[in-house]
C-alpha positions as CSV (number, residue, x, y, z in Angstrom):
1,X,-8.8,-38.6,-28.0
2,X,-6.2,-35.8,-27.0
3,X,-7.1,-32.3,-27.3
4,X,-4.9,-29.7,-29.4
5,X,-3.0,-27.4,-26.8
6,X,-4.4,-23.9,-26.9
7,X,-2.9,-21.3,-28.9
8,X,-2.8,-17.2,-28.9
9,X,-5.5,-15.9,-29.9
10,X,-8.1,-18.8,-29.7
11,X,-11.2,-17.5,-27.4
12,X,-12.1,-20.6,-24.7
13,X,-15.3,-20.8,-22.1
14,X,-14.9,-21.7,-18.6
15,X,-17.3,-24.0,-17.3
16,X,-18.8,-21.1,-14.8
17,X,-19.6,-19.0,-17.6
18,X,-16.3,-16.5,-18.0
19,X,-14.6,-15.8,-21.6
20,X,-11.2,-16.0,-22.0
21,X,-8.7,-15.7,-24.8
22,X,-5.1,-17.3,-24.7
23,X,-2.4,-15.0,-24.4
24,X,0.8,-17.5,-24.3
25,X,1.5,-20.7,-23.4
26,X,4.8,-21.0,-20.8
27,X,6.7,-22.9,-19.4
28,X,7.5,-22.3,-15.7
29,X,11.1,-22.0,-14.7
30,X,10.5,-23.5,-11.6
31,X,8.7,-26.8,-12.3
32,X,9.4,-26.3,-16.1
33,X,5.5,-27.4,-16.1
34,X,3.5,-26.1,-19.3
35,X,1.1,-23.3,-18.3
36,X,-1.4,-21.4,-20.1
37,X,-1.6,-17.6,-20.1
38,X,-4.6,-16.1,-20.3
39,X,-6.7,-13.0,-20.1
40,X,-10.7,-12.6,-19.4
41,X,-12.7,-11.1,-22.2
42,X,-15.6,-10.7,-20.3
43,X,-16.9,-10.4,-16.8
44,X,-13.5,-9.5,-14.9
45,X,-12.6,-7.9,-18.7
46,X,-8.8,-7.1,-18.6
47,X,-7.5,-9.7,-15.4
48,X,-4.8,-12.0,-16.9
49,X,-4.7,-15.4,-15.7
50,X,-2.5,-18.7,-15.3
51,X,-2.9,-22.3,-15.6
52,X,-1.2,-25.2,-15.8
53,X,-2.2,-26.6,-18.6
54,X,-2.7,-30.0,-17.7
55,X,-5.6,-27.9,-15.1
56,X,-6.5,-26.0,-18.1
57,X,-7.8,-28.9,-20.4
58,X,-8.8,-31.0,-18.0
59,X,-12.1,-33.0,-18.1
60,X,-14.7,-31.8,-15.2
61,X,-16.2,-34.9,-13.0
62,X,-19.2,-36.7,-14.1
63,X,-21.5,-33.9,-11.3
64,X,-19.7,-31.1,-12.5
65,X,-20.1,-31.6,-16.3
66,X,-24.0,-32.5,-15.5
67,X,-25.1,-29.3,-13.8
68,X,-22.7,-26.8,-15.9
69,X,-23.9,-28.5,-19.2
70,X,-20.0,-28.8,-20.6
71,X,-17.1,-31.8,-20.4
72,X,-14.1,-30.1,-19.7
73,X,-13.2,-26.9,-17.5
74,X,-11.9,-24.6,-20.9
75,X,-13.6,-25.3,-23.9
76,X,-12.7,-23.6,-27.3
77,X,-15.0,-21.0,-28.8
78,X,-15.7,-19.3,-32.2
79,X,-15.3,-15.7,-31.8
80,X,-17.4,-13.8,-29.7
81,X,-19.0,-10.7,-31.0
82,X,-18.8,-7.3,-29.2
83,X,-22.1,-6.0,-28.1
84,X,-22.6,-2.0,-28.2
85,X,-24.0,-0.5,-25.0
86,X,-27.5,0.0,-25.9
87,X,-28.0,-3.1,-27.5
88,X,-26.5,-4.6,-23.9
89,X,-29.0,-2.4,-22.0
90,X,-31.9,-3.8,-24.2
91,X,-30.8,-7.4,-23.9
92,X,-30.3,-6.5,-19.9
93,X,-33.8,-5.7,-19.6
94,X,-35.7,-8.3,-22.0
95,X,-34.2,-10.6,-20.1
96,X,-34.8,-8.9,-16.6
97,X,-38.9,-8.8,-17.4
98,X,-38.6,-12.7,-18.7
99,X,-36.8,-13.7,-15.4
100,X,-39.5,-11.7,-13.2
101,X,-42.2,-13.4,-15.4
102,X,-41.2,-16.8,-13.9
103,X,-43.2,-18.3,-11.2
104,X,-41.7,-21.1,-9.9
105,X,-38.0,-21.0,-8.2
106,X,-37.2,-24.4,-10.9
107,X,-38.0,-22.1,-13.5
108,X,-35.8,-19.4,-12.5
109,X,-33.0,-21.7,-11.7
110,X,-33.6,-23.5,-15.6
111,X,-33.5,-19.6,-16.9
112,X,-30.1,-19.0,-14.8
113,X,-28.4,-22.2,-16.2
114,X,-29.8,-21.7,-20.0
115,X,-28.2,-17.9,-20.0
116,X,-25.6,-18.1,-17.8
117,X,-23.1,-17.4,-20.5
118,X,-24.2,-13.8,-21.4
119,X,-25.5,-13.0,-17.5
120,X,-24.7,-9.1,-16.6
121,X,-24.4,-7.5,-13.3
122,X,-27.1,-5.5,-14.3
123,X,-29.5,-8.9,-14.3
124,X,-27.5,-10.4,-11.9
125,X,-28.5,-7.5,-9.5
126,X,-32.1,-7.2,-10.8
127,X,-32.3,-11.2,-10.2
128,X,-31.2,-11.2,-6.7
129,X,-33.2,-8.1,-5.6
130,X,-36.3,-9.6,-6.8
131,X,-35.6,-12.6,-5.0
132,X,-34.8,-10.5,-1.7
133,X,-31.5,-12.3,-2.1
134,X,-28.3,-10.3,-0.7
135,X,-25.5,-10.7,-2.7
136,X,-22.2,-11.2,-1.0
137,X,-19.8,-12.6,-3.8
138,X,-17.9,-10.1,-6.2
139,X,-17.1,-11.3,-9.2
140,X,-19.9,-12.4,-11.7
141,X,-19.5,-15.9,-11.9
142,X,-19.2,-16.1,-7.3
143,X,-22.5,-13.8,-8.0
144,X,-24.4,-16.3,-10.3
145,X,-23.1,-19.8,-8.3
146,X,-24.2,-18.0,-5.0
147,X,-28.1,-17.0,-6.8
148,X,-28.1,-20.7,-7.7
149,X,-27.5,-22.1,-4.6
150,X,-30.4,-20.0,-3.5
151,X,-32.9,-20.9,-5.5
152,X,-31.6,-24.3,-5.1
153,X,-32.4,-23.9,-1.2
154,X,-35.6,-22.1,-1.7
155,X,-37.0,-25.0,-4.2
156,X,-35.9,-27.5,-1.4
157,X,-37.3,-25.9,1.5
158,X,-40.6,-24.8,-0.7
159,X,-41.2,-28.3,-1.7
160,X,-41.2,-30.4,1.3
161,X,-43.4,-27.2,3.1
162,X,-47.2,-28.4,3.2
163,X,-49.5,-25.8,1.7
């Protein structure tokens, strides 16, 4: 089954959590390839993106699609509902405390992967510190793959460890 080519104004999800909605499609003068134009909606809020869009609806491999929980690298969204300040700040912190709650590095990793749509720097930082992970990536989604591959590490290495 083909997928219908995105159209302005139709909100997608990229597989590494950012939100995007579809500006334009193009064609490029150059290649006179289709591209998508996009901007982000969250995250990196404001930075406007392109794609061809052959890159933009394709399917992810079999691992990809496994540990991001979604088939292709775009997929289209309903709309997504701003979020005042202080309701983000209370959201931050509920799921801050339920993050530090966690015992085991598996669960943390489950809780990363289950909310990693609606992760803020605020948690993201709060996450890492109380990991005593440094943070060297700057946008969210480098942030979140690099506290993954963390705990990924740390469950490996704490496992095989005799106790």
């Amino acid at each position: 089954m083909e997928r219908k080519k995105p159209e302005a104004g139709e909100k997608y999800r990229h597989f590494k959590g950012g939100i995007y909605e579809i500006l334009h499609c193009a064609i490029s003068t150059e290649t006179r390839e289709e591209m998508v134009v996009y901007v982000a909606v969250n995250r990196t809020k404001g930075k406007v993106f392109v794609s061809r869009l052959v890159n933009f609806m394709s399917p992810l491999i079999r691992e990809q699609a496994d540990e991001w929980g979604q088939k292709y690298r775009f997929e289209k969204i309903e709309e997504v509902a701003p979020i005042c300040e202080s309701e983000a700040l209370q959201d931050d912190m509920t799921m801050i405390l339920e993050f530090l709650d966690l015992e085991k590095n598996e669960e943390k990793l489950e809780y990363l992967k289950k909310h990693r749509l609606v992760l803020s720097e605020r948690f993201l930082t709060a996450a890492a510190e109380s990991l005593e992970y440094a943070e060297r990536e700057e946008s969210l989604e480098e942030r979140y793959a690099g506290l993954v591959r963390f705990l990924q590490m740390k469950s490996r290495y704490e496992s095989g460890r005799l106790r």
